[in-house]
C-alpha positions in Angstrom: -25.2 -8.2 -23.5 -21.6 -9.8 -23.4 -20.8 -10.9 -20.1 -16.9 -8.9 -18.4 -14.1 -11.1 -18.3 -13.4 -11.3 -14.3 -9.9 -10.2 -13.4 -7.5 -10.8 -10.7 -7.2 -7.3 -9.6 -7.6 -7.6 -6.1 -5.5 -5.5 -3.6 -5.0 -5.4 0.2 -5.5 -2.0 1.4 -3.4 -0.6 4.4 -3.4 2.1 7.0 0.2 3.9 7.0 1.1 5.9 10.5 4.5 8.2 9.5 6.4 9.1 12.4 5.1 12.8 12.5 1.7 11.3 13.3 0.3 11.9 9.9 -1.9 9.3 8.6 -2.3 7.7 5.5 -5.4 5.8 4.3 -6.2 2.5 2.2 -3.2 2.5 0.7 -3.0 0.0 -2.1 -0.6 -3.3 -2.8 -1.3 -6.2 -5.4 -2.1 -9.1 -3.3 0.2 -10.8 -5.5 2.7 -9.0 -4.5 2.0 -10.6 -0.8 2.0 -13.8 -1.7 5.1 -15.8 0.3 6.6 -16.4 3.2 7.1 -12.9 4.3 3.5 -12.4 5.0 2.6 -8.3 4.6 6.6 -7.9 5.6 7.3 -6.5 1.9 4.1 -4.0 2.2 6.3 -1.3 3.6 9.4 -1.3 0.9 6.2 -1.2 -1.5 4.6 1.4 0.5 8.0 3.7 0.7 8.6 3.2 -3.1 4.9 4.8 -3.8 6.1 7.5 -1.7 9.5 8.1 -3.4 7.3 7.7 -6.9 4.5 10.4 -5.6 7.5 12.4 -4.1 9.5 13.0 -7.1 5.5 13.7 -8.6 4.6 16.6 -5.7 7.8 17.5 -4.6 7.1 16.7 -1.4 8.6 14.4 0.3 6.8 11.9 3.0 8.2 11.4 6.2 9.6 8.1 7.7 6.6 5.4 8.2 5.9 4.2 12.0 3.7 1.5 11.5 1.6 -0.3 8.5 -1.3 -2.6 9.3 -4.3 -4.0 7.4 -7.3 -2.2 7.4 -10.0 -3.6 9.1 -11.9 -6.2 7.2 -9.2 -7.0 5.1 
């Protein structure tokens, strides 16, 4: 049996609080897209953008985010 080619798909999953208290689970961003200076700094425009993109989706639109953080064991 061949052996899978490994990838570099790995993410950092976060925990999203919106200011209405709603919470939103391990939510995905490329750890690529981490990589720099600015730490997890650009998770939230990244985080808001998949919410404009599931928005326009659902028609419904997410409220303003509160807070982002890792989730534990990340």
């Amino acid at each position: 049996m061949a052996r899978k080619k490994p990838t570099d798909n790995t993410y950092v999953l976060f925990n999203v609080v919106y200011e209405d208290g709603s919470l939103s689970s391990n939510r995905k961003i490329a750890s690529a897209e981490l990589l720099g200076p600015e730490g997890d700094a650009p998770a939230k425009w990244l985080i808001e953008a998949q919410d404009r993109k599931i928005a326009e989706m659902s028609g419904n639109p997410r409220g303003p985010i509160k807070t982002i953080c890792r989730t534990p064991g990340q």
